[in-house]
N, C-alpha and C positions, 0 to 999 in steps of 0.2 A: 734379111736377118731371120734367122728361125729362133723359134721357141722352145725353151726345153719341153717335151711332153708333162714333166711332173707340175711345173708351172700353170701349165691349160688343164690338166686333169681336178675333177671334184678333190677336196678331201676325203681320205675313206672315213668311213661312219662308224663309229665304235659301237659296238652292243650295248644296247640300254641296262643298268643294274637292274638287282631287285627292287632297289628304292629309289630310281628313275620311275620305274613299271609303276610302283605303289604311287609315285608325286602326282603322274600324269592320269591316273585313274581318279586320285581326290581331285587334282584340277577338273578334270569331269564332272565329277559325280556335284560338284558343286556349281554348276551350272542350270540356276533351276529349271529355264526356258528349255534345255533339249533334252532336259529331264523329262518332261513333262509332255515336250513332242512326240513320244515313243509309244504307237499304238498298243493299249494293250488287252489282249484277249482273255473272257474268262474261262475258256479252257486250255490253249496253253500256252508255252512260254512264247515271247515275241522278243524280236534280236535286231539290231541294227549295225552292222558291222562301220567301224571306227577307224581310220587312219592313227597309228599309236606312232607311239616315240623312236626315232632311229630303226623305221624298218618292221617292227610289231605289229603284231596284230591285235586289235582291238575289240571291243563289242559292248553295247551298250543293252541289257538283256531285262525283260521283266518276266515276274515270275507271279504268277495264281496264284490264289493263296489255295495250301495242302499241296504244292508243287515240288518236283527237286530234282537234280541230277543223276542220281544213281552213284554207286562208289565210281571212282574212274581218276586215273592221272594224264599229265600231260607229258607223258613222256620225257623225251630231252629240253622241252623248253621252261623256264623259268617264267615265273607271272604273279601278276596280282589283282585282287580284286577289292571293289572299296563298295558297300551296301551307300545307292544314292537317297532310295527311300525306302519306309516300312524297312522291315527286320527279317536276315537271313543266320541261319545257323547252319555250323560247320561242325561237319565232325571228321577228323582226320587222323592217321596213323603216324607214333612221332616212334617211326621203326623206317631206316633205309630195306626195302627189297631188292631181292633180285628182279632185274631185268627181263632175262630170261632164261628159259631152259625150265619153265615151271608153268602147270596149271591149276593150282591148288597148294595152298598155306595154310599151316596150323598159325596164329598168329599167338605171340606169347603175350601174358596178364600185363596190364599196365603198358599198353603202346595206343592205347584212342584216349584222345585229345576231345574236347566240346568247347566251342566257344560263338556267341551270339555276338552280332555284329547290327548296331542300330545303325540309323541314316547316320555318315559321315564315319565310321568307322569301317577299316579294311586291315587287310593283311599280304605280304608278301611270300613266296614260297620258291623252292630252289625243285631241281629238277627229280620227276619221278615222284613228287609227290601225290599223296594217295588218300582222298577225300572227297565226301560225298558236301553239295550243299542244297539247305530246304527251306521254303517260304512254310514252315508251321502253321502259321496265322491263319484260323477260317475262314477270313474274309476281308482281307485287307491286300492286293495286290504290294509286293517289293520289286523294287528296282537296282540294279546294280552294276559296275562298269568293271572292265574286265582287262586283261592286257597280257600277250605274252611274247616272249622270245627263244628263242628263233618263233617263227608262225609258226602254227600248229603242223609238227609234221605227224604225228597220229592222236589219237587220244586210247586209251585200254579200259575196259570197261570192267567191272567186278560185280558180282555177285557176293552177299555174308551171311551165311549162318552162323551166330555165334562167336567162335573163334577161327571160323573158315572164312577162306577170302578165296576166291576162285575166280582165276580170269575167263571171261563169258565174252568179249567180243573185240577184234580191234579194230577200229572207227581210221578211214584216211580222210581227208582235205575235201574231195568230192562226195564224200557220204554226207555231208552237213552243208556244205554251202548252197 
């Protein structure tokens, strides 16, 4: 007697939401013990890559204090990040960009967002989003867990003077791992 193939086959795996990414990042971050496992360096950032939900990619990251990312999005994938310890601020542009076909933007008044995120607070974000984040604190190292979907297929990196936003580099999968 045979089997139908659809029968033996996995079920396929749906893309994790936003608020999948965000659930699975607080189940993280609230975990004091691997919190706390995560070596961290005072000069700079340390990362421990995370098996995430449905396929994502994950990362569990500390950060120096006076530390940050640079402006940069994640291109086509969706994510979220939840501060596990100490305090991270974000500042982000609440303006959809082009894509591409551009190496410089005048950005218009009233599209940067600010918001500080204590331990146990996070945020989730849709795709192309465009945000830098920073450990401010002189001297307090933060911690924070990270998640995206699809895996990172690049990341774009910006440069801001002011109201200029200029794309300065684009990052693949083996430039960071």
């Amino acid at each position: 007697m045979s089997v139908p193939a659809s029968s033996t086959s996995p079920a396929p795996v749906s893309a994790p939401t936003q608020a999948e990414l965000l659930a699975f990042a607080q189940r993280i971050a609230a975990d004091a013990e691997l919190i706390a496992s995560l070596p961290l360096d005072p000069e700079g950032r340390t990362w421990v890559r995370l098996d995430g939900p449905g396929g994502s990619e994950a990362w569990l990251i500390g950060w120096p204090p006076g530390t940050g990312t640079g402006w940069h999005d994640h291109a086509d994938s969706v994510g979220a990040f939840v501060t596990a310890a100490g305090e991270l601020k974000e500042h982000a542009l609440a303006a959809r960009l082009p894509t591409d076909g551009w190496r410089t933007l005048e950005l218009s008044d009233g599209v940067d967002r600010h918001r500080t995120l204590a331990a146990g607070q996070g945020r989730a974000f849709g795709r192309h989003h465009v945000h830098e984040v920073l450990n401010e604190s002189p001297d307090r190292h933060a911690v924070s867990v990270h998640a995206y979907y699809p895996p990172l297929p690049q990341i774009r990196r910006y440069s801001r003077t002011g109201q200029i936003l200029r794309l300065e580099q684009v990052e693949r999968p083996e430039d960071w791992q």
